[in-house]
Phi, psi and omega in degrees: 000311166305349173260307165304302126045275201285345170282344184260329168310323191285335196245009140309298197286324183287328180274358181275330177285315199285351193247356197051023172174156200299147205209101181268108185260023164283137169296318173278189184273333177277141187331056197211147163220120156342261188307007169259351188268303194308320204267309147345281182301297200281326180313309190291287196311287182322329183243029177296292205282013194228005209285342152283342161293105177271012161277310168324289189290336135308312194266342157284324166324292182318304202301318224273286219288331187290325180314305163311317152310320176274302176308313134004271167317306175304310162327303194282326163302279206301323189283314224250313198065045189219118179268124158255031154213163186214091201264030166295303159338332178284168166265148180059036211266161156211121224015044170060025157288292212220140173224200191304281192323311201283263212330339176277326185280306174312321176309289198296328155314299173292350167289295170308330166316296183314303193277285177303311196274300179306294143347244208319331169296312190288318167308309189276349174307291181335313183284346167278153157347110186298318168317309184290335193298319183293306183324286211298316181298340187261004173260328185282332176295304176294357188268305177308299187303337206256325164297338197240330145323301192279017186244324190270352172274308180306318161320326190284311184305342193267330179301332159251014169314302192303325194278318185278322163312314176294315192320293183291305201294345168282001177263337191267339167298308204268028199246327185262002151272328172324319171277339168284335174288298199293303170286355158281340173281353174300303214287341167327279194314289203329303206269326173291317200292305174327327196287311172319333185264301192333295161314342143315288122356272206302313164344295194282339211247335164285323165290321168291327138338281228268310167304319150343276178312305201303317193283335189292324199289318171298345179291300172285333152296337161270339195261301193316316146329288176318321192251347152295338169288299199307329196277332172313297174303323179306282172344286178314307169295310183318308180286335158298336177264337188277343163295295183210087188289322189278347195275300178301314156338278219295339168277334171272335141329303197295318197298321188273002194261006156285330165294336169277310188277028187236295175313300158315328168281328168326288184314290170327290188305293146355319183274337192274350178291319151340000000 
């Protein structure tokens, strides 16, 4: 307990100085951090059979806490789907558990524990009272267990904050792709119906084209008719007058006053049907 103690005091106040305001960086709700009272424990053990060697005990102290560290890390991710801590940014890092940097700092920790820390702690417990030592130790047991039931339904609850959040933001990916299908395929037709009337369009304008030309050309061909009867005709008089000019004189005289008296009987008969 004293080392969660002392592990949460140090990496509150470093992250409360770099964030500018106060910062509980404990798993639990209470001043404690775990993993520096666990990392503590295996640190004293693990350098137990080396405790005269301070190279041994940097480099077992180191091993024993990354280890620990990372399996932690690893663990609280896969349950909570939460990193609380993220060494992706360090160098030599591994899946942002453990980098270099942590593992070197565990070293000089445990050097300090080993030499400095642990001893004076380990003294004044022995001088206390076995009876006060067991109380304290059994209130502080039932306090933790009891901060660590309620830390870990609140971690469950985020988790399914967390769960339910990716859940909707993957329905809402597959809801906008869903919507990019519907609208390339809006602008698909959309671009087929245009092409369709265009062709249409073009259709329609070749054929009114195409009827055009045709009528002009029956047009010149009627004028082309025409003017081949009048030059026929023409011919034919020339030569009727140049043969027997009074005889033609007198049919072409003759010729409106048959048309009138062919109009005038028209009229009658007509008028008496009437």
């Amino acid at each position: 307990m004293i080392y969660c103690f002392i592990g949460w005091f140090y990496e509150s106040t470093l992250v409360s100085i770099k964030t500018r305001k106060l910062t509980n960086r404990g798993y639990l709700n209470g001043p404690f951090l775990p993993i520096y009272g666990s990392g503590a424990i295996i640190m004293l053990f693990a350098t137990l059979p080396v405790k005269n060697n301070v190279v041994l005990i940097f480099l077992f102290g180191s091993l024993a806490a990354t280890g620990l560290e990372y399996m932690t890390g690893w663990a609280m991710e896969k349950i909570f789907h939460v990193k609380y801590w993220d060494y992706s940014n360090e160098f030599l890092n591994l899946n942002g558990h453990i980098c270099l940097l942590c593992s070197v700092i565990w070293g000089v920790a445990a050097l300090l524990l080993v030499e400095f820390i642990h001893k004076p702690i380990e003294k004044l417990i022995f001088r206390l009272d076995l009876t006060a030592v067991n109380v304290i130790a059994i209130v502080f047991s039932v306090y933790f267990i009891w901060d660590f039931i309620l830390s870990t339904r609140e971690a469950l609850d985020i988790r399914k904050f967390v769960d339910e959040y990716i859940m909707q933001n993957e329905y809402v990916k597959r809801l906008q792709k869903r919507m990019d299908v519907w609208v390339a395929f809006a602008e698909d037709s959309k671009e087929k119906f245009e092409e369709k009337i265009k062709e249409s369009v073009d259709e329609k304008k070749k054929g009114f084209s195409e009827d055009v030309d045709k009528l002009k050309e029956e047009l010149a061909q009627a004028k082309q008719k025409l003017a081949e009867k009048r030059s026929a005709y023409t011919k034919r008089m020339k030569l009727a007058i140049k043969h027997n000019p009074k005889m033609t004189v007198r049919r072409l005289l003759d010729k409106p006053m048959r048309i009138k008296d062919y109009l005038k009987k028209y009229y009658e008969e007509h008028k008496d049907q009437d």
